[in-house]
ChimeraX commands (.cxc) that place a marker at each C-alpha (Angstrom):
marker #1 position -2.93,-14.93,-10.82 radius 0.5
marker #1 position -0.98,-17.40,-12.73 radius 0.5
marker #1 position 2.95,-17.36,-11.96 radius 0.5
marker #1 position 3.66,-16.19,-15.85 radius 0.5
marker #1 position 1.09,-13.60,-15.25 radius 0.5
marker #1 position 2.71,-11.96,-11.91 radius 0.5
marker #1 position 6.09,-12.16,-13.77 radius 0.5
marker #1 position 4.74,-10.45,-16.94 radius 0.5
marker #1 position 2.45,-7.60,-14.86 radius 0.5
marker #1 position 6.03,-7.65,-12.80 radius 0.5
marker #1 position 8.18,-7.04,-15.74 radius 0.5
marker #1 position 6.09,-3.69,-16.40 radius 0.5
marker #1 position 6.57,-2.13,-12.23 radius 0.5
marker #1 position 9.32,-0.20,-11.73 radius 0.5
marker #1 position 10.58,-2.42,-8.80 radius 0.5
marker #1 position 12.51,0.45,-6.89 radius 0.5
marker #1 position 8.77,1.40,-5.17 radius 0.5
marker #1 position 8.41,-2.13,-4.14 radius 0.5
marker #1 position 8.89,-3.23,-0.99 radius 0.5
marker #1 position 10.19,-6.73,-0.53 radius 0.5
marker #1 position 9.40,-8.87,2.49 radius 0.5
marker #1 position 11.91,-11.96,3.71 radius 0.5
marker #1 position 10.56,-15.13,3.50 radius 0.5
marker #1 position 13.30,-17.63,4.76 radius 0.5
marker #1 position 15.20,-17.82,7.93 radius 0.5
marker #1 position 18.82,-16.56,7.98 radius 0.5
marker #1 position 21.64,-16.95,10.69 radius 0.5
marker #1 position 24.03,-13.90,11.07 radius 0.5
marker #1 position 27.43,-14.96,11.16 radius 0.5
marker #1 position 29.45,-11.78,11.99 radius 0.5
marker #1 position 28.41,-8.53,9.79 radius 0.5
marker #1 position 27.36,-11.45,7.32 radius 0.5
marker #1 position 23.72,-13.01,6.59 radius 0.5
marker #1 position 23.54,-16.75,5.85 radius 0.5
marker #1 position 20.07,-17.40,4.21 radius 0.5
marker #1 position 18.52,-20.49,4.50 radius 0.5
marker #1 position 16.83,-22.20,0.88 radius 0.5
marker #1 position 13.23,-22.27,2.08 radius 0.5
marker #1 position 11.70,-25.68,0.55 radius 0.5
marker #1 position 9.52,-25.45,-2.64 radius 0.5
marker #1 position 5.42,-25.83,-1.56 radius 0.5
marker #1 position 3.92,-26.64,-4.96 radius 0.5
marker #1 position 1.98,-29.35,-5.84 radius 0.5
marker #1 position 1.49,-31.66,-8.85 radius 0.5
marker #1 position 4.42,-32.02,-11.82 radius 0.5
marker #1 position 5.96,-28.76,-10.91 radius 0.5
marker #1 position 6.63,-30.22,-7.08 radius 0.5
marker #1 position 8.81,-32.54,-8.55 radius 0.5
marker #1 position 11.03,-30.41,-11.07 radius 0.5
marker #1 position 10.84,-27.68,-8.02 radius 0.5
marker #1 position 12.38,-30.84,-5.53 radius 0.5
marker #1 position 14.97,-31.38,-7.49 radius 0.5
marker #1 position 16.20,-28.39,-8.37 radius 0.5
marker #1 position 16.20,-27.88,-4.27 radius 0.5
marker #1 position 17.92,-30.77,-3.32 radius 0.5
marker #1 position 20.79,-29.72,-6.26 radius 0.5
marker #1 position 20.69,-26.06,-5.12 radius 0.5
marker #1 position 22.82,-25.11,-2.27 radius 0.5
marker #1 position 20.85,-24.71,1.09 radius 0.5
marker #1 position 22.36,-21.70,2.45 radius 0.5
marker #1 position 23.56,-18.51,0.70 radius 0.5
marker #1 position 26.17,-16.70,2.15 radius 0.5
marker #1 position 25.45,-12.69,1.06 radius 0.5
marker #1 position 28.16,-10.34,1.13 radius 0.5
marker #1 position 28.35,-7.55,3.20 radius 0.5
marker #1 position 26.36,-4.88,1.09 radius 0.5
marker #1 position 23.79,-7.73,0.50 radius 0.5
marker #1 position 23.43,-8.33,4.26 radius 0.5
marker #1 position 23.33,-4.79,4.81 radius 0.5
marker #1 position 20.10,-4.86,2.55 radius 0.5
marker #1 position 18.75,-8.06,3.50 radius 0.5
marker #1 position 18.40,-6.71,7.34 radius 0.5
marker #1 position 16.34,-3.88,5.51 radius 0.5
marker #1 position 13.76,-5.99,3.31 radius 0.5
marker #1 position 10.81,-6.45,6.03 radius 0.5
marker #1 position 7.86,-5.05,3.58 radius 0.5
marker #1 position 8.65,-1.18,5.70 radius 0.5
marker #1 position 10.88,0.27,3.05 radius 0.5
marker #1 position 10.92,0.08,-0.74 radius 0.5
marker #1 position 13.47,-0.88,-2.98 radius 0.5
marker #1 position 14.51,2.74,-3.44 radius 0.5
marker #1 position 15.20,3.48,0.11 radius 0.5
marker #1 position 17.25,0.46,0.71 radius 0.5
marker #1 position 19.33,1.56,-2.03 radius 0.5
marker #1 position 19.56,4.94,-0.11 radius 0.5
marker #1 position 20.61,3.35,2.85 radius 0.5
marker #1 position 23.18,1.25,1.15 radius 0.5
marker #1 position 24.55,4.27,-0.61 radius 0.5
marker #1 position 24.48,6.03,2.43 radius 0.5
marker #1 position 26.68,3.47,4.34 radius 0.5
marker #1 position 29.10,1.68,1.55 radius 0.5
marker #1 position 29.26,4.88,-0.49 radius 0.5
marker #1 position 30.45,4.74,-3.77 radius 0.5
marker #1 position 31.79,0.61,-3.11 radius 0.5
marker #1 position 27.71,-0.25,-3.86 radius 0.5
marker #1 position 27.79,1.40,-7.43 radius 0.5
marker #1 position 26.06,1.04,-9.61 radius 0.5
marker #1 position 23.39,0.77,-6.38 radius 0.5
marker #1 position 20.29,1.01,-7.76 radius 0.5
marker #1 position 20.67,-1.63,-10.41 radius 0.5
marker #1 position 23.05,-4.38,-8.07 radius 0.5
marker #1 position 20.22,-4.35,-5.54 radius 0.5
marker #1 position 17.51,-4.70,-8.17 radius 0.5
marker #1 position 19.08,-7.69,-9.47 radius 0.5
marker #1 position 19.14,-8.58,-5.85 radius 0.5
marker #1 position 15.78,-8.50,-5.38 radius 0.5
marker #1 position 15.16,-9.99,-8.37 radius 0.5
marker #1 position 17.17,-13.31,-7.74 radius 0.5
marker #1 position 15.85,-13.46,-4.07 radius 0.5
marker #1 position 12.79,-14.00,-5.12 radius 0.5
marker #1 position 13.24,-16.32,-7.70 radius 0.5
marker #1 position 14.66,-18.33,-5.01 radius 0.5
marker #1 position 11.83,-17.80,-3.17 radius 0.5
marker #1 position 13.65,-15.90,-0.47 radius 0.5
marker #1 position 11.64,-12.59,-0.93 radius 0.5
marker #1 position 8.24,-11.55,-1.56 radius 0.5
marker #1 position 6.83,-8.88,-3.19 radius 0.5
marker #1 position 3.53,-8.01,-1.93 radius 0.5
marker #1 position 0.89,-7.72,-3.65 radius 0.5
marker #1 position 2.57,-9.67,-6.46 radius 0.5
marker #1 position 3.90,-12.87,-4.39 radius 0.5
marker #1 position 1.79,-14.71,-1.17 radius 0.5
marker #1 position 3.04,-13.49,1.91 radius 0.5
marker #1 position 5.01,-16.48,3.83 radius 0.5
marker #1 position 3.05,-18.77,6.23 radius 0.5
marker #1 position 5.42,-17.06,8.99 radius 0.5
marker #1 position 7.44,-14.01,9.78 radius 0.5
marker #1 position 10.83,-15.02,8.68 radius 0.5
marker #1 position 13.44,-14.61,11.68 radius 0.5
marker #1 position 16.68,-15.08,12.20 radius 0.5
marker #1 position 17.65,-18.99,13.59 radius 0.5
marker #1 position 17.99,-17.48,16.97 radius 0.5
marker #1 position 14.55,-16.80,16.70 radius 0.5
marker #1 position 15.86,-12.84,17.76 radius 0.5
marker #1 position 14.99,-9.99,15.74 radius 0.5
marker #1 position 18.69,-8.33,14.38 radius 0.5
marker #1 position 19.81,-5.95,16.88 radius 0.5
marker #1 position 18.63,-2.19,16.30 radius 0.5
marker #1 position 21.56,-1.22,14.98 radius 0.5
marker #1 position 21.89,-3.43,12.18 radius 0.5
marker #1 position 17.88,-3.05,11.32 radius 0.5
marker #1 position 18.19,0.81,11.16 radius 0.5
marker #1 position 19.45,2.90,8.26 radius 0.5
marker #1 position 22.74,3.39,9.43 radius 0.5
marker link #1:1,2 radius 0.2
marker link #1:2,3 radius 0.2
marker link #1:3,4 radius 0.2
marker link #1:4,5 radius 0.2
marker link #1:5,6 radius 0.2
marker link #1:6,7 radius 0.2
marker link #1:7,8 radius 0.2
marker link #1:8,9 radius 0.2
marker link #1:9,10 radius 0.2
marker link #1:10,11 radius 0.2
marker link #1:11,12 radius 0.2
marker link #1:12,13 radius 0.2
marker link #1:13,14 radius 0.2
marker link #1:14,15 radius 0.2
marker link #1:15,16 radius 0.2
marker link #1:16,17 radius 0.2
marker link #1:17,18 radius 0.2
marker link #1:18,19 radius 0.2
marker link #1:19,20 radius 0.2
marker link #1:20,21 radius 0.2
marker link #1:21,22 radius 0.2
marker link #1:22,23 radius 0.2
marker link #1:23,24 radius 0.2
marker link #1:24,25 radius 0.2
marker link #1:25,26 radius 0.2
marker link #1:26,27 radius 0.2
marker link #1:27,28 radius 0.2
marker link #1:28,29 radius 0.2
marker link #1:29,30 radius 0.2
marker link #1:30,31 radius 0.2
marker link #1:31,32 radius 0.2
marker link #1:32,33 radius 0.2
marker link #1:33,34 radius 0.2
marker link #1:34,35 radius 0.2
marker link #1:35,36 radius 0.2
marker link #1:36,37 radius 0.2
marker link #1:37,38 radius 0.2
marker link #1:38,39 radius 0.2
marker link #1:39,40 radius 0.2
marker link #1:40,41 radius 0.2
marker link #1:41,42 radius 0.2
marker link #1:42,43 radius 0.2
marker link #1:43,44 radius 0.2
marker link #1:44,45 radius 0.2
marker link #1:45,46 radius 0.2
marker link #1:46,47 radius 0.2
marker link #1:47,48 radius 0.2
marker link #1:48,49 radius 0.2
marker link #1:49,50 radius 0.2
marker link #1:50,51 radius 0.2
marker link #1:51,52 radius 0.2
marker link #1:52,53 radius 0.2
marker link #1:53,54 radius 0.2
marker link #1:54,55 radius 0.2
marker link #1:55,56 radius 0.2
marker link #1:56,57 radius 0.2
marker link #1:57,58 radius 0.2
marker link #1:58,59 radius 0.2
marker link #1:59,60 radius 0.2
marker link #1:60,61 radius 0.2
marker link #1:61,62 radius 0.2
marker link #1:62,63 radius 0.2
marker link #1:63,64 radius 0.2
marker link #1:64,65 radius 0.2
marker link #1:65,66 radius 0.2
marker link #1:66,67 radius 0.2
marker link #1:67,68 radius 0.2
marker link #1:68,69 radius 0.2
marker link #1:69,70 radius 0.2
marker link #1:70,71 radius 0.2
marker link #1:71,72 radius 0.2
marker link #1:72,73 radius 0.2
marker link #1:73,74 radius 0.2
marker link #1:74,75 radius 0.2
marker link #1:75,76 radius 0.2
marker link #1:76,77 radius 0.2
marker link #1:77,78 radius 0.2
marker link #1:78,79 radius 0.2
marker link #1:79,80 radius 0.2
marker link #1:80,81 radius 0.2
marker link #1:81,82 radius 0.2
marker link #1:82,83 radius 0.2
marker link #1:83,84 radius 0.2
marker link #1:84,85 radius 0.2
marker link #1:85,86 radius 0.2
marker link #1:86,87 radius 0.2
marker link #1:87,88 radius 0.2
marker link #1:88,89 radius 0.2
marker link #1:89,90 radius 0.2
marker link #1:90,91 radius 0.2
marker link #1:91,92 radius 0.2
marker link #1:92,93 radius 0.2
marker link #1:93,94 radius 0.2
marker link #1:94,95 radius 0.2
marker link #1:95,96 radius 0.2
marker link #1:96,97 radius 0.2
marker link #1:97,98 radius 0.2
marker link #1:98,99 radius 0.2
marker link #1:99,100 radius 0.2
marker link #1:100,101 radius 0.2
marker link #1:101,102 radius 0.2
marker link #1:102,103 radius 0.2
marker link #1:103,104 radius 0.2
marker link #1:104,105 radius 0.2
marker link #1:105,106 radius 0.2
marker link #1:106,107 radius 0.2
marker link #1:107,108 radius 0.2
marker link #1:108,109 radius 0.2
marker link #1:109,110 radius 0.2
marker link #1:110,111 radius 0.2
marker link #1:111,112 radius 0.2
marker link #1:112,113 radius 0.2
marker link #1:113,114 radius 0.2
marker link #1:114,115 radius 0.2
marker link #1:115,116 radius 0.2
marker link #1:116,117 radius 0.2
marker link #1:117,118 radius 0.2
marker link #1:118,119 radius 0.2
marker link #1:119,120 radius 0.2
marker link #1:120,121 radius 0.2
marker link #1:121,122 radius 0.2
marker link #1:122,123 radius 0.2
marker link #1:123,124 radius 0.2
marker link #1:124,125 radius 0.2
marker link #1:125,126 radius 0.2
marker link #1:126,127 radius 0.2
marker link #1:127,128 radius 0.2
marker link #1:128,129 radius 0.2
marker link #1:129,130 radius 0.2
marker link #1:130,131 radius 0.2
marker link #1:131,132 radius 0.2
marker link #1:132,133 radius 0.2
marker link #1:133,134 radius 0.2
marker link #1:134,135 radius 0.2
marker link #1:135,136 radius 0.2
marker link #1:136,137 radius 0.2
marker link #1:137,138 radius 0.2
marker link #1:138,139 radius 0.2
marker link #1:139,140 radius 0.2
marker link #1:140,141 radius 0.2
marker link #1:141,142 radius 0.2
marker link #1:142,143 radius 0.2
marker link #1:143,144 radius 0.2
view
């Protein structure tokens, strides 16, 4: 499906039942995620646009701590909705209005092509992991 396609079927989902999937590597650096800018694979004109907005675009994101809190939670398991549950459930009322920050989230991680949403997006080539090449400890890839 054409990318204007998936963003205009997208636009119509109600992306709290989606379940996001990383697709870029990310160091932990305390109780903080670092992601790292995955490069662009496309092909043709749009390579080249798609390069340069890369090498202008910062290569690692630093997430705050609610972010990294959800970003430990996006592996395709859980949707939208119960990330936002777990996020309530831990930052309380700091994370409101919940729902709509971690949309917007969502939303601009995968723009940036750090997240997919299945079925809408290709899965990544690999499993994203953290640099260590370690799965997060337990207790930071629970709910709570």
């Amino acid at each position: 499906m054409a990318r204007g396609r998936v963003e205009e079927a997208l636009a119509r989902v109600n992306l709290l039942e989606q379940a996001p999937v990383r697709a870029a590597r990310w160091e932990e650096r305390g109780d903080r995620v670092v992601l790292i800018r995955p490069r662009p694979d496309v092909r043709g004109l749009r390579s080249a646009l798609e390069w340069l907005a890369y090498q202008l675009a910062p290569r690692r994101l630093r997430l705050d701590p609610i972010g990294s809190f959800a970003w430990r939670r996006l592996d395709g398991s859980a949707s939208v909705a119960g990330v936002a549950a777990a996020v309530r459930e831990r930052f309380g009322t700091a994370s409101e209005p919940t729902e709509e920050r971690l949309g917007q989230l969502v939303r601009l991680l995968r723009r940036d092509g750090f997240v997919v949403l299945p079925p809408w997006d290709p899965r990544p080539p690999t499993e994203a992991t953290p640099l260590s090449g370690r799965p997060p400890p337990a207790s930071q890839s629970s709910g709570g």
